[in-house]
LUMTORVO-114664 format. One line per 5 residues: for each residue x, y, z of N, C-alpha, C. Coordinates in steps of 0.05 Angstrom, whole numbers. Atoms other than C-alpha are relative to their C-alpha. Layout:
X:Y:Z:X:Y:Z:X:Y:Z  ... $
***
This chain:
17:-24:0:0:0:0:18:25:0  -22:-39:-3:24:75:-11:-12:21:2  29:-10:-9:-13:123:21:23:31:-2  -11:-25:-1:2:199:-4:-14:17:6  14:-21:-4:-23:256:27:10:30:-15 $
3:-19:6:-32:324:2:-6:14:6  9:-18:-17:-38:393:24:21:21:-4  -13:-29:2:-15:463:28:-4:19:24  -8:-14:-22:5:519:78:-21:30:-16  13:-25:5:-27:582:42:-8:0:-31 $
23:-9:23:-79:609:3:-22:-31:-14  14:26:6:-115:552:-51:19:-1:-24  -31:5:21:-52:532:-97:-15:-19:-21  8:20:14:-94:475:-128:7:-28:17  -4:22:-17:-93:421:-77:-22:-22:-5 $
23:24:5:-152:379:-87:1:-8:-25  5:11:27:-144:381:-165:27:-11:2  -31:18:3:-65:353:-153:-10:-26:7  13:32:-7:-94:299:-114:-23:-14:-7  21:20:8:-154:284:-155:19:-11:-27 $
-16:4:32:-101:283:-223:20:-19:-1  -21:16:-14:-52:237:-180:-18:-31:-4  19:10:-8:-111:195:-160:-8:-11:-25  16:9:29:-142:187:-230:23:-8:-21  -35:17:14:-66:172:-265:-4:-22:12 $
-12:21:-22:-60:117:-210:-27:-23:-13  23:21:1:-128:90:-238:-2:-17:-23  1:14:18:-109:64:-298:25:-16:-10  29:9:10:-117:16:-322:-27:-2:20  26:3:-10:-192:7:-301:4:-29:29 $
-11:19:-20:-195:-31:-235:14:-8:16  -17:-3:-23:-137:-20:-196:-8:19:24  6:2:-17:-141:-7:-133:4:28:12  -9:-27:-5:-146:74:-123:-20:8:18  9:-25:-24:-175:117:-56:5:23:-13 $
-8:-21:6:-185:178:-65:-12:19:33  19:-14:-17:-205:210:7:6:33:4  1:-34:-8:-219:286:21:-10:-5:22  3:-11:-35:-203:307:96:5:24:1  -2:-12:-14:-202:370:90:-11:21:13 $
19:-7:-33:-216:402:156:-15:31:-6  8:-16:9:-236:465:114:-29:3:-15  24:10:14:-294:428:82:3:-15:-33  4:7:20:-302:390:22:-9:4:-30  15:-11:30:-315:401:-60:-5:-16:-16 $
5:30:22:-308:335:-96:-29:-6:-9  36:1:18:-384:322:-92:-2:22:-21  9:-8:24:-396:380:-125:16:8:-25  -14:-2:31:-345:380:-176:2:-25:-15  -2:23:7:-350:310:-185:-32:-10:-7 $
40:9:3:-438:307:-181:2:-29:8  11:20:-12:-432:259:-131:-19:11:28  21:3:-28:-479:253:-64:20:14:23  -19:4:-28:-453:279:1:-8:-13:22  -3:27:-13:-469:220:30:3:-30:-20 $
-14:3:-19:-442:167:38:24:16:2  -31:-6:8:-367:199:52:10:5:31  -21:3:-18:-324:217:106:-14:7:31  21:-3:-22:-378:239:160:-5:-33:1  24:30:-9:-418:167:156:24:-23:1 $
-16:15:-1:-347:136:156:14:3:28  -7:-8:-38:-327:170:219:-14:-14:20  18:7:-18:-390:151:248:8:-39:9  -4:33:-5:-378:74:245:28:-1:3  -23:2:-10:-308:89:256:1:-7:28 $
-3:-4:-18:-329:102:321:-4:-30:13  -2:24:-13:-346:31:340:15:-14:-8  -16:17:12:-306:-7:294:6:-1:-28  -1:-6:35:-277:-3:224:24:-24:-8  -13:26:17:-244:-50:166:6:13:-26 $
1:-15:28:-212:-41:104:-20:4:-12  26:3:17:-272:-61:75:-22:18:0  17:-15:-7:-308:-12:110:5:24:-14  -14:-24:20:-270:48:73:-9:-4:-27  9:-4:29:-296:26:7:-30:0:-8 $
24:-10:-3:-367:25:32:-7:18:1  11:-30:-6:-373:91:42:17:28:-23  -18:-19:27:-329:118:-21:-19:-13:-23  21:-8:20:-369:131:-85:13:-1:-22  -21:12:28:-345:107:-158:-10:31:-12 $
1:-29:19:-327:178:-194:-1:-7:-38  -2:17:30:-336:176:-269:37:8:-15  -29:-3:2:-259:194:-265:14:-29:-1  -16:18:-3:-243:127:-254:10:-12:29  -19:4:-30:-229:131:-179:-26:0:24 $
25:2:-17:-274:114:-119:19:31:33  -5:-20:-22:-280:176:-70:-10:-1:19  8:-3:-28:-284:188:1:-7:31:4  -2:-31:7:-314:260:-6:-7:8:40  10:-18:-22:-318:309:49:-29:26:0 $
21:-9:-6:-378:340:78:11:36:-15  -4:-31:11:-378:419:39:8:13:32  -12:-12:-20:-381:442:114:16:-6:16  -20:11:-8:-321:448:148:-6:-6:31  12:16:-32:-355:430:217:-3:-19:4 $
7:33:10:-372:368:187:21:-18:6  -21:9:0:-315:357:175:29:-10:15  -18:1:-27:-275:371:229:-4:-14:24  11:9:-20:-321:338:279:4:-28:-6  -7:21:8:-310:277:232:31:-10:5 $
-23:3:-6:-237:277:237:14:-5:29  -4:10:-29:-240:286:312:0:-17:9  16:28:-11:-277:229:330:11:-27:-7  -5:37:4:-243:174:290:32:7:-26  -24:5:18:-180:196:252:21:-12:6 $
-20:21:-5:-137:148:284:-12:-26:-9  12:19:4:-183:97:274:-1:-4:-26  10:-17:27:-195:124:197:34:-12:-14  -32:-1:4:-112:131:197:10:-33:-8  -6:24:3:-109:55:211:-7:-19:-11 $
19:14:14:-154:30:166:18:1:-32  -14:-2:36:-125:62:100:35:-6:7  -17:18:-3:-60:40:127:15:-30:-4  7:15:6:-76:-29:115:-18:-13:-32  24:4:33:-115:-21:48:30:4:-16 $
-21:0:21:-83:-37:-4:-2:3:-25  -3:-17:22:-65:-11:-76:5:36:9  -11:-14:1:-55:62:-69:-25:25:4  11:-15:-8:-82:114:-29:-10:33:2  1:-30:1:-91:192:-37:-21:16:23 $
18:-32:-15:-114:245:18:15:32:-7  -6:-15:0:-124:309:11:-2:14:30  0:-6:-33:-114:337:79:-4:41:6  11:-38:5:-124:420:55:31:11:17  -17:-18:9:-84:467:81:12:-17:44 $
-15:12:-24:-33:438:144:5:24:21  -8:-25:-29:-29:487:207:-5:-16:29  3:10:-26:-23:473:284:-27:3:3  20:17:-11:-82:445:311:-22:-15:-20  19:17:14:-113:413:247:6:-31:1 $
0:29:-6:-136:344:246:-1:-14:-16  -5:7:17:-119:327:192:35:-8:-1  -27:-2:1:-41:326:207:5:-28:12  -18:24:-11:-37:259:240:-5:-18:-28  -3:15:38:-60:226:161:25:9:-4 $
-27:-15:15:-1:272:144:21:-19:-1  -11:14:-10:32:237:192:4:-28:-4  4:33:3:21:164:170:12:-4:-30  -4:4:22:35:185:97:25:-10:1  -25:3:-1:91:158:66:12:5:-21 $
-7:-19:19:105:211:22:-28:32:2  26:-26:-3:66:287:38:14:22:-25  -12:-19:19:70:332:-23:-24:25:13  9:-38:-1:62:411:-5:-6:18:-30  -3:-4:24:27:443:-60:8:30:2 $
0:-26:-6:52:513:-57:-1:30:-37  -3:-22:27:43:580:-109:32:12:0  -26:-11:-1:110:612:-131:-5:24:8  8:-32:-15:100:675:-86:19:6:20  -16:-7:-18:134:716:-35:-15:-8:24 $
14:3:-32:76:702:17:2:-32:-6  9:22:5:67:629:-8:34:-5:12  -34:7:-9:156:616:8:-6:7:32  0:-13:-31:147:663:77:-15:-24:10  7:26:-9:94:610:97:7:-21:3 $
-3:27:-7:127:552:81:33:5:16  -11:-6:-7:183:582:111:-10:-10:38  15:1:-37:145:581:180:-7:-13:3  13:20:-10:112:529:177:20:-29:-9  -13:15:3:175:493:155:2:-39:21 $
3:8:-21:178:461:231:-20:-22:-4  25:20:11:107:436:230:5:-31:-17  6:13:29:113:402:158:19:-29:3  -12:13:-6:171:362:180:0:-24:21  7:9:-31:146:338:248:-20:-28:-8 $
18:24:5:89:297:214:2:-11:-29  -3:18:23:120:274:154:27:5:-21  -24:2:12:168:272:103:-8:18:-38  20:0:11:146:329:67:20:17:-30  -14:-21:21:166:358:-14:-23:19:-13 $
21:-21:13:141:414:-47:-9:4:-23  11:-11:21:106:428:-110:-8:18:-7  0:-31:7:103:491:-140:-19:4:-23  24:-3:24:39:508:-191:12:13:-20  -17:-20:26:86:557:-229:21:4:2 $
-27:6:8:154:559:-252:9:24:5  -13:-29:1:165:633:-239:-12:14:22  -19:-16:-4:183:685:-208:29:-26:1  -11:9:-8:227:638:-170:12:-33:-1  -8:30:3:269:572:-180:-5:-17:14 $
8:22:-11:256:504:-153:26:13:24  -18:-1:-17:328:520:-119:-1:27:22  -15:-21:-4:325:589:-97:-33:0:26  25:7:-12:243:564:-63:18:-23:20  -9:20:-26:283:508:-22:18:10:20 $
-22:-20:-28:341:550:10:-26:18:9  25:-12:-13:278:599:31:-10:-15:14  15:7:-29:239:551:65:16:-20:13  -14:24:-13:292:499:81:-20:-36:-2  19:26:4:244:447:53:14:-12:-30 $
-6:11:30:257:397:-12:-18:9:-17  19:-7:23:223:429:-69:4:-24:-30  -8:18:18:210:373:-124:-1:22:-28  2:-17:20:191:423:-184:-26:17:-3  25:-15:0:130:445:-213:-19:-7:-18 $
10:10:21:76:421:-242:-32:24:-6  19:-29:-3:31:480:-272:-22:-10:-8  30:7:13:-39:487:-300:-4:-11:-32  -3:16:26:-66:447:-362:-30:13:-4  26:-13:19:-116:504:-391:3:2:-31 $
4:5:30:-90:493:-464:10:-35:-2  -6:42:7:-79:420:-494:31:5:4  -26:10:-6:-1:432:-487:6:0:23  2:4:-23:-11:446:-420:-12:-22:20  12:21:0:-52:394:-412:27:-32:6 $
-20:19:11:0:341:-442:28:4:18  -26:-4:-20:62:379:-401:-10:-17:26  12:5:-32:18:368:-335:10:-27:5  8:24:-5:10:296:-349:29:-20:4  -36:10:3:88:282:-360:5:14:29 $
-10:4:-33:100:315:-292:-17:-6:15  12:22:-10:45:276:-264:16:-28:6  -9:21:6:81:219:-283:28:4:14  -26:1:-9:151:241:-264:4:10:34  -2:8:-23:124:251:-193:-5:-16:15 $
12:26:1:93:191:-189:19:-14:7  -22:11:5:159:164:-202:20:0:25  -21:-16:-12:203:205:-150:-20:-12:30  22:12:-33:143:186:-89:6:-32:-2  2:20:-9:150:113:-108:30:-8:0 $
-39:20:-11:230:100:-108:-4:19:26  -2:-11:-18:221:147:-45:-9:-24:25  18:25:-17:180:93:-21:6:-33:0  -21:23:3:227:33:-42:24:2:13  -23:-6:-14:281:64:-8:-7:1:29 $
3:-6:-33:253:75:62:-14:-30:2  2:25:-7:227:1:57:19:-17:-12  -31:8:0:299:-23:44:11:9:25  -16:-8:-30:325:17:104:-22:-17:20  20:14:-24:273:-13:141:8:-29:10 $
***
């Protein structure tokens, strides 16, 4: 199993569409074994960008968390997208959400731990006291999606600490400019992998999909190497 979380420190960089575009790569061919869950503690969008139900999903999975849960149980309550990928969507409100996470994200944590084929959370935006940070924590690989900005570096600058504490975390950058992959890592003292930008024309499109792929790549020898040291 390889369970990657996702998430960002400031503003909305494109976090939920990295990890639905990760998510939906991972799904093909048809049939393999892809999660896609949204935790984050901010509230949820997948239903409605996806026109699924907000139920079942990460509320009604909490709830039976609370007495007892199973892999099996995690795919009961995730919803086949016409993406290709079965989702665990989050409630739109972030009360929902949060109250869900409280109650059973260890429980939640240990479940998709155990599931197997290949996992995706999006966990929104990472700060002290969200509950979403112990998923972070379990991942085994957390990509930061960050904007190339002066406030977007300052943040991950600060929240360098944090980011490190619950995981093993690199950065992704939506845009290639102002600032270099290198010149964004000495700033926050974090690994910046590159950047994978927006795909609003078809070449953008086609670029995206190649660094889709070539992070794909870089998370799973990341993930053959720390189960060798192991």
């Amino acid at each position: 199993m390889t369970l990657i979380a996702v998430g960002s420190v400031h503003g909305s960089p494109g976090t939920t569409t990295l990890a639905l575009d990760l998510a939906r790569l991972c799904a093909r061919p048809p049939g393999s074994d892809v999660l896609l869950v949204e935790a984050d503690p901010d509230g949820g969008c997948l239903a409605a960008r996806l026109d699924l139900a907000v139920k079942p999903g990460l509320t009604e999975l909490a709830g039976a968390a609370r007495v007892a849960i199973s892999v099996d149980d995690l795919w009961t309550y995730a919803q086949p997208a016409d993406v290709g990928v079965a989702v665990i969507v989050g409630h739109p409100a972030a009360e929902q959400v949060q109250a869900a996470l409280r109650a059973a994200v260890n429980h939640i944590g240990a479940a998709l731990r155990e599931s197997a084929g290949l996992v995706v959370v999006d966990v929104g935006r990472l700060r002290p006291g969200s509950p979403a940070l112990a998923l972070a924590a379990l991942a085994d690989r957390t990509l930061i999606v960050a904007a190339n900005s002066v406030e977007a570096v300052v943040s991950l600058h600060h929240r360098g600490q944090l980011l490190r504490s619950v995981g093993d975390p690199l950065v992704v950058l939506s845009a290639a400019k102002p600032y270099s992959t290198d010149d964004v890592g000495a700033a926050c003292g974090l690994e910046v992998w590159g950047t994978i930008g927006p795909d609003t024309r078809r070449s953008g499109r086609r670029r995206r999909a190649r660094e889709l792929h070539r992070l794909l790549d870089i998370v799973e020898a990341h993930q053959q190497a720390a189960m060798v040291d192991a």
